[in-house]
C-alpha positions in Angstrom: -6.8 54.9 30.6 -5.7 52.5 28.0 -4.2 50.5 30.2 -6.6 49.9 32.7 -9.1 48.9 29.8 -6.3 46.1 28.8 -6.1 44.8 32.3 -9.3 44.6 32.7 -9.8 42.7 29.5 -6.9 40.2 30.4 -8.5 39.8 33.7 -11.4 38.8 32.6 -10.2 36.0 29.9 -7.6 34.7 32.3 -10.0 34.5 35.5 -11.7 31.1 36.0 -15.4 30.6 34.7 -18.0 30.9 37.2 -21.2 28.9 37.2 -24.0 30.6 38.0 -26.1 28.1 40.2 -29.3 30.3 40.4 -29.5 29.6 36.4 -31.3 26.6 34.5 -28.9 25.0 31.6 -30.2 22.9 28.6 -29.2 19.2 29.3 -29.5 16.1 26.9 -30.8 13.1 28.6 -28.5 10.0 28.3 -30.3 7.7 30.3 -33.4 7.1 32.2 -33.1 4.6 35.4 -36.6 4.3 35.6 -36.2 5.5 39.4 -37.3 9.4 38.3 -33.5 9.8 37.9 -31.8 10.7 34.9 -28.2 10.9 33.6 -27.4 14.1 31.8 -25.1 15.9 29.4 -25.8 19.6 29.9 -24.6 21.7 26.5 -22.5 24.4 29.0 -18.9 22.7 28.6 -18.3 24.2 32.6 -20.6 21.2 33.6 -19.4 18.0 34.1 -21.7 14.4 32.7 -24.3 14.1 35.4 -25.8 10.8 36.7 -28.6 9.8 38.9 -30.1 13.4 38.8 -33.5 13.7 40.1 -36.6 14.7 37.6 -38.5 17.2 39.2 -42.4 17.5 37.2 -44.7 19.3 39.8 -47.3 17.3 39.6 -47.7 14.6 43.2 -47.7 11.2 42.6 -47.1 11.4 39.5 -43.8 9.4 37.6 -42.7 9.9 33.5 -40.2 8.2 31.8 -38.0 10.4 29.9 -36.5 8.9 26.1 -32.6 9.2 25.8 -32.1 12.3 23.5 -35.1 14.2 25.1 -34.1 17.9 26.5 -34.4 19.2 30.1 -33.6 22.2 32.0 -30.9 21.9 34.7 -31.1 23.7 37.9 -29.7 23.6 40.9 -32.3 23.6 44.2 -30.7 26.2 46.4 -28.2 27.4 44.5 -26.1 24.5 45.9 -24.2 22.9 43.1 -24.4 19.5 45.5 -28.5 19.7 44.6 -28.6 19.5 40.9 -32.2 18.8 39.2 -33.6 17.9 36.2 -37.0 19.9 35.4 -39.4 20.1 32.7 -38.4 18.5 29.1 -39.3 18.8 25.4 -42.7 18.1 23.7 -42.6 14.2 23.0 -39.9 13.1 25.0 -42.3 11.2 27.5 -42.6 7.6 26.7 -44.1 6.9 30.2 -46.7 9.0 32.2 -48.3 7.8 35.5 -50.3 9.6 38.0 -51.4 8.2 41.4 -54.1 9.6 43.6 -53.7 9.6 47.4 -56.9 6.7 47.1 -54.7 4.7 44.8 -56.4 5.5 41.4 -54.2 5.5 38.6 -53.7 6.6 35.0 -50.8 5.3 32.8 -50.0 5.7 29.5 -46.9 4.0 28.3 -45.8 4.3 24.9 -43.2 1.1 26.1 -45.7 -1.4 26.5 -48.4 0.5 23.8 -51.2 0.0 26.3 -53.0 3.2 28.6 -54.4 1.9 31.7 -56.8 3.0 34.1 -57.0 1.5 37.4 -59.6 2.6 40.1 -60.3 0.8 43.3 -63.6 1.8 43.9 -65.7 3.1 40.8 -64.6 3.9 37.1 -67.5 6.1 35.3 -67.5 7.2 31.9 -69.0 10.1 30.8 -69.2 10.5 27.2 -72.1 10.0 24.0 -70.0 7.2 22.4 -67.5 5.0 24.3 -65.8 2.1 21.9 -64.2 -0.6 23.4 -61.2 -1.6 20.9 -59.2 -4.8 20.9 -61.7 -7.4 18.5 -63.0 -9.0 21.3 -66.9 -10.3 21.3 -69.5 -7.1 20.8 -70.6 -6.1 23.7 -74.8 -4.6 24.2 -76.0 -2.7 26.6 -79.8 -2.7 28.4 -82.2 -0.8 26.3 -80.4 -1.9 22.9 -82.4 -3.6 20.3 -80.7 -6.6 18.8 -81.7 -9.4 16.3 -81.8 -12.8 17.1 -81.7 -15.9 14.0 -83.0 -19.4 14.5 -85.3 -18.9 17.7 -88.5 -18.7 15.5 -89.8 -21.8 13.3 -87.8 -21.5 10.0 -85.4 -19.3 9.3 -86.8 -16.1 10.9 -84.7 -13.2 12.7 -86.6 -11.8 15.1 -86.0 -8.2 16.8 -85.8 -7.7 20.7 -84.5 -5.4 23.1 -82.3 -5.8 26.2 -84.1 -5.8 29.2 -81.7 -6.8 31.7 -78.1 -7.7 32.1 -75.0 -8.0 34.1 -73.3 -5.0 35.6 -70.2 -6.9 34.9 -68.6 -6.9 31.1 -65.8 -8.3 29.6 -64.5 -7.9 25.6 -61.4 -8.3 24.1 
């Protein structure tokens, strides 16, 4: 009985590590190619450095740009070690996020360029009590404000109005 238990034992330290290709394995990200591929360093010392992996975020049409350093899961689609993947990653490792509509309208914000973009090809509508336009561009007013004007009355009067019409077009900052 003893024996057996040693034989055992020895078999299992001297048989060759398996990798388990149903699993996920934490992976450091060494490079983003900007291509939703991604060059990895996963923390199980079985795995080999891994470049040009594909980023997998179920979400269509939409593409991120991971930091270098940032975390990811490993898998493998299939279970075939020729498939590896890259899914999901930690809190604040984005620097880019895009997402495309099958019309073509897109949001994008990229911590790279510090700008977030919204671009629609047909109609962008804005919904909300209080919408600021940032950038220190000219103010912009809206039909139905009320606005003082200086220097149209004799003297030096500022007289009070209110917008009555205007252009559907705008343009600040």
């Amino acid at each position: 009985m003893q024996t057996e238990r040693l034989k055992r034992s020895l078999r299992l330290l001297t048989r060759e590590a398996r990798i388990d290709y149903l699993a996920l394995y934490p992976a450091r990200v060494l490079q983003d190619h900007g291509d939703m591929r991604l060059d990895l360093e996963p923390d199980d010392p079985r795995l080999p450095l891994l470049v040009r992996i594909p980023l997998r975020v179920f979400l269509p049409g939409a593409y991120v740009k991971v930091q270098p350093g940032s975390r990811v899961l490993l898998g493998f689609e299939g279970a075939d070690p020729a498939k590896p993947v890259a899914y999901l990653w930690e809190a604040g490792g984005t620097v880019v996020v895009e997402v495309t509509t099958v019309a073509g309208r897109k949001v994008r914000l990229d911590d790279e360029a510090g700008k977030t973009r919204v671009y629609d090809p047909a109609l962008l509508e804005l919904e909300a009590p209080l919408v600021r336009l940032a950038g220190g561009g000219p103010a912009v007013a809206r039909v139905g404000d009320q606005i003082q004007v200086s220097g149209v009355a004799p003297g030096t009067a500022t007289v009070t109005g209110t917008i009555i019409s205007g252009s559907s077009k705008t343009n600040s900052g």
